[in-house]
N, C-alpha and C positions, 0 to 999 in steps of 0.2 A: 796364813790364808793361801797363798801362792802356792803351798807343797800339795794342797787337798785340792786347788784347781785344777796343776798339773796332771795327779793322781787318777782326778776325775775324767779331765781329757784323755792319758792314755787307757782309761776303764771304756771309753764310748767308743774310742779309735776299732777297740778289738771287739767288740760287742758289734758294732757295725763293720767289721772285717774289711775295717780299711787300714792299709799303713800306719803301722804302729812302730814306737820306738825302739829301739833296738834294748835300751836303757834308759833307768830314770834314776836317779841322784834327786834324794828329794832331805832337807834338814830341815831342824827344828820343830818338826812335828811325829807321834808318834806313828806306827801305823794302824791305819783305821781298825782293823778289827779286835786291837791291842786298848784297853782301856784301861787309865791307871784306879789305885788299887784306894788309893784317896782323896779328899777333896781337894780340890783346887786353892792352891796358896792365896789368891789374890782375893779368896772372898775372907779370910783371916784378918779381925785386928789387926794394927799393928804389934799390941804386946804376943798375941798368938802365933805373930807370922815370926817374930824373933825370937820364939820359944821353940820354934819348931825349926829353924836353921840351923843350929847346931847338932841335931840327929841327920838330917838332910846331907851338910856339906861341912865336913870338918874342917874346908878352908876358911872360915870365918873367922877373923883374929878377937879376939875377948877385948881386945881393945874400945874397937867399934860393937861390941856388946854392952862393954861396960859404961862408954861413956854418952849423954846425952848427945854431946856437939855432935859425934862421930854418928851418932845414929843418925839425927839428922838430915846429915849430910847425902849417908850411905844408903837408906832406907830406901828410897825412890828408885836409885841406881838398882838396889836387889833384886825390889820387887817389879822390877823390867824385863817384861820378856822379849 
């Protein structure tokens, strides 16, 4: 929320030709006219959202695929944005 606040203040700053920032360092979000290309993981099951993480991020150990406890555990942590 905070990268699309900033975004948005320095969009008004220069629209209203007032002192704008020189730069903006904005993370964790994309940029606005940038839409990605699929549905958003967090409306996913659980079994669809760990069906779908291993084409995503090949850092996933099989570990925590394979076993319940580990999913468990890790599951929440994942699905954290």
């Amino acid at each position: 929320m905070g990268a699309m606040v900033a975004f948005e203040v320095a969009r008004q700053l220069r629209a209203q030709e007032l002192q704008e920032p020189t730069h903006l360092f904005l993370s964790s979000h994309g940029a606005p006219h940038v839409q990605p290309d699929c549905e958003p993981l967090r409306d996913l099951s659980d079994t669809e959202f760990l069906g779908r993480l291993p084409s995503l991020y090949d850092a996933v150990p099989e570990a925590i695929l394979g076993s319940t406890a580990l999913r468990k555990t890790f599951l929440p942590i994942l699905r954290s944005e």
